[in-house]
SERODREN-795402 format. One line per 5 residues: number of its first residue (from 1); their letters; for each residue y, z, x of N, C-alpha, C, CB. Coordinates in pm, 1 decimal. Glycine has a CB too. Example, Ala and Ser with C-alpha at 12.3 -4.5 7.8 and 13.67 -1.06 7.14 Angstrom:
% SERODREN-795402
1> AS> -569.0/780.0/1319.0/-450.0/780.0/1230.0/-330.0/780.0/1320.0/-447.3/904.6/1130.8; -225.0/708.0/1285.0/-106.0/714.0/1367.0/3.0/787.0/1290.0/-59.8/572.5/1408.4
//
This chain:
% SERODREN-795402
1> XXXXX> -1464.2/744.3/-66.1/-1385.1/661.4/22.9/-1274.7/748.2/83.0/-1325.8/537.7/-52.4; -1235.0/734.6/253.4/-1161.7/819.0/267.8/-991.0/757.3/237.8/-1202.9/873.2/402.6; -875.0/846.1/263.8/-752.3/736.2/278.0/-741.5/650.0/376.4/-632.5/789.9/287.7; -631.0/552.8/363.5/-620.1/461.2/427.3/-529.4/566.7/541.7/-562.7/325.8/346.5; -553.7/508.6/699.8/-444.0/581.9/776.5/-317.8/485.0/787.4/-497.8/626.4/930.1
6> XXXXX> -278.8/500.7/713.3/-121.5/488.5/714.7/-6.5/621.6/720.2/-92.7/413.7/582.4; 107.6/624.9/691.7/154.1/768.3/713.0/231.8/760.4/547.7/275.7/799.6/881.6; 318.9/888.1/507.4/370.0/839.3/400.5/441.6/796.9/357.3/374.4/866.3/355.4; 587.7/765.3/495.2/675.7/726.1/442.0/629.2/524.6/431.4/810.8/793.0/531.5; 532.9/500.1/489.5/489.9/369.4/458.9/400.5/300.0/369.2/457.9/339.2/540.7
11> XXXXX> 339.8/478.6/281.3/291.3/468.5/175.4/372.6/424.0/47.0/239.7/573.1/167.3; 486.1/509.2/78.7/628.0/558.1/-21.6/678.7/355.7/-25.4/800.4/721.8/105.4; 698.8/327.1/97.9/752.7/188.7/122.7/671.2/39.0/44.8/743.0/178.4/291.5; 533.3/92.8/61.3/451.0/7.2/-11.2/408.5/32.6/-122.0/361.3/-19.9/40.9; 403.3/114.5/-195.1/428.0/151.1/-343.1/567.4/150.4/-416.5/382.8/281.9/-357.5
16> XXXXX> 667.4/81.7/-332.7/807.8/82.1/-424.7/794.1/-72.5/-403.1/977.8/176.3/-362.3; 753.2/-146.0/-275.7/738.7/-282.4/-278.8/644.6/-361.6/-380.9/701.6/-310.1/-157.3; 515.3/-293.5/-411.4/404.1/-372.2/-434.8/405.7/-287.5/-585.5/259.6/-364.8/-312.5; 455.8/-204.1/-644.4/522.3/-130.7/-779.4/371.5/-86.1/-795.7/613.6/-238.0/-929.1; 288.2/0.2/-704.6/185.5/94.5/-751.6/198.3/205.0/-649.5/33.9/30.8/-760.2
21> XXXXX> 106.9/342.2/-796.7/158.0/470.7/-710.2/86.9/442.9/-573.3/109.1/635.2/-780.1; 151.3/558.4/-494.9/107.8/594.8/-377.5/-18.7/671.8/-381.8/205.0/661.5/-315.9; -80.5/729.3/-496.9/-255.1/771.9/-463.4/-303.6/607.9/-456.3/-361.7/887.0/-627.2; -290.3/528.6/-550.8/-361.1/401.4/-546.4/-381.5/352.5/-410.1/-290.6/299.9/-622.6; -213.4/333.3/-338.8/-186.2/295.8/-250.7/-299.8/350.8/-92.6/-46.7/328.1/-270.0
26> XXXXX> -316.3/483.9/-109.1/-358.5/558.8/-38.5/-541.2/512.3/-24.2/-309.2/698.1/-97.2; -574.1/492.9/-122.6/-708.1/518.0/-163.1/-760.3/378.3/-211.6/-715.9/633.2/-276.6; -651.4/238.0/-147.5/-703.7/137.4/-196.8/-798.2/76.9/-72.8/-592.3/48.1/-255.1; -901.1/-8.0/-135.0/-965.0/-46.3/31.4/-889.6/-133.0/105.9/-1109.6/-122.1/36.5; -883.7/-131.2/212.0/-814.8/-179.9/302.0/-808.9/-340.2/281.7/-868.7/-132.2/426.8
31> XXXXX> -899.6/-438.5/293.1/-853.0/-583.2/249.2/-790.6/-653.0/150.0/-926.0/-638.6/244.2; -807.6/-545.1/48.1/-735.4/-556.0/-88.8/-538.2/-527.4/-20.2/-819.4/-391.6/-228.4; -518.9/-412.9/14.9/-395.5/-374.2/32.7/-356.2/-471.8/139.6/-380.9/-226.6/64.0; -421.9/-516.8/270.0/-387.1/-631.7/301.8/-340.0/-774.1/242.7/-458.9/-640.6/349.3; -428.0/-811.4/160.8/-394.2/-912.7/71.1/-290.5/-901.4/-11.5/-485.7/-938.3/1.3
36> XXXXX> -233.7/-776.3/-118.6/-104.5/-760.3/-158.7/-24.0/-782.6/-64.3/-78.2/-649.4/-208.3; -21.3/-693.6/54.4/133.2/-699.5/139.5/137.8/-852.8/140.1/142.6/-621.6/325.3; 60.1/-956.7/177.7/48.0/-1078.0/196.6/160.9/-1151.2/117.9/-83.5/-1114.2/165.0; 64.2/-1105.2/11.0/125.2/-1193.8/-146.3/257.5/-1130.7/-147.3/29.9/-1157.2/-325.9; 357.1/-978.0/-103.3/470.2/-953.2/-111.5/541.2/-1021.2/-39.6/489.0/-851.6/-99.9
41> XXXXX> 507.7/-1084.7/94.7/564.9/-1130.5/212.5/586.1/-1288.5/124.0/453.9/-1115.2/374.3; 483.8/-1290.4/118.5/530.5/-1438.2/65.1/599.4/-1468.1/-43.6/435.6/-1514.1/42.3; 630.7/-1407.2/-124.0/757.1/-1378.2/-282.2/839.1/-1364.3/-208.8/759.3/-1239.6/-408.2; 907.5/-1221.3/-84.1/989.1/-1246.9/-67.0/1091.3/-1353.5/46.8/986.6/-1159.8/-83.2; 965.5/-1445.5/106.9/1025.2/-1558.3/192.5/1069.8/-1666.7/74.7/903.5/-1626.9/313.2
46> XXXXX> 963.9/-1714.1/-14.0/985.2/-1751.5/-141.2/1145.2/-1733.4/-198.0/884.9/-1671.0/-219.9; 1163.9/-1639.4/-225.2/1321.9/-1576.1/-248.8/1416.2/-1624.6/-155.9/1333.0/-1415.5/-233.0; 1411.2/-1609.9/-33.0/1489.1/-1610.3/66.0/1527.6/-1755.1/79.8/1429.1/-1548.1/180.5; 1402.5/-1867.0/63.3/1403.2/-2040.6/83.0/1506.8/-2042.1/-92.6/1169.7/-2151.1/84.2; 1531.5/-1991.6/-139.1/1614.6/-2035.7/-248.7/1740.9/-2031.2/-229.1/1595.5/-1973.1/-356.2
51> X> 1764.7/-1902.8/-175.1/1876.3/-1911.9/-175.1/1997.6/-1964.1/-122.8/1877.0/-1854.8/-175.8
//
């Protein structure tokens, strides 16, 4: 499988958000890593309606 084209500082950004390394990050298939950012977006609107 090749990497995902993303660059790294948005690798770096989504592996401190979604708390996995950046090879994972790099080398995950693409609908999967879609679906996390998802599920991050929505924790942190989640967060935000609380406060």
């Amino acid at each position: 499988m090749r990497p995902n084209p993303i660059s790294l500082e948005t690798a770096k950004m989504l592996s401190e958000k979604l708390n996995v390394p950046i090879e994972q990050i790099m080398h995950m298939p693409q609908h999967i890593l879609m679906k996390k950012m998802m599920e991050a977006v929505n924790q942190e609107e989640k967060k935000e309606e609380k406060e």
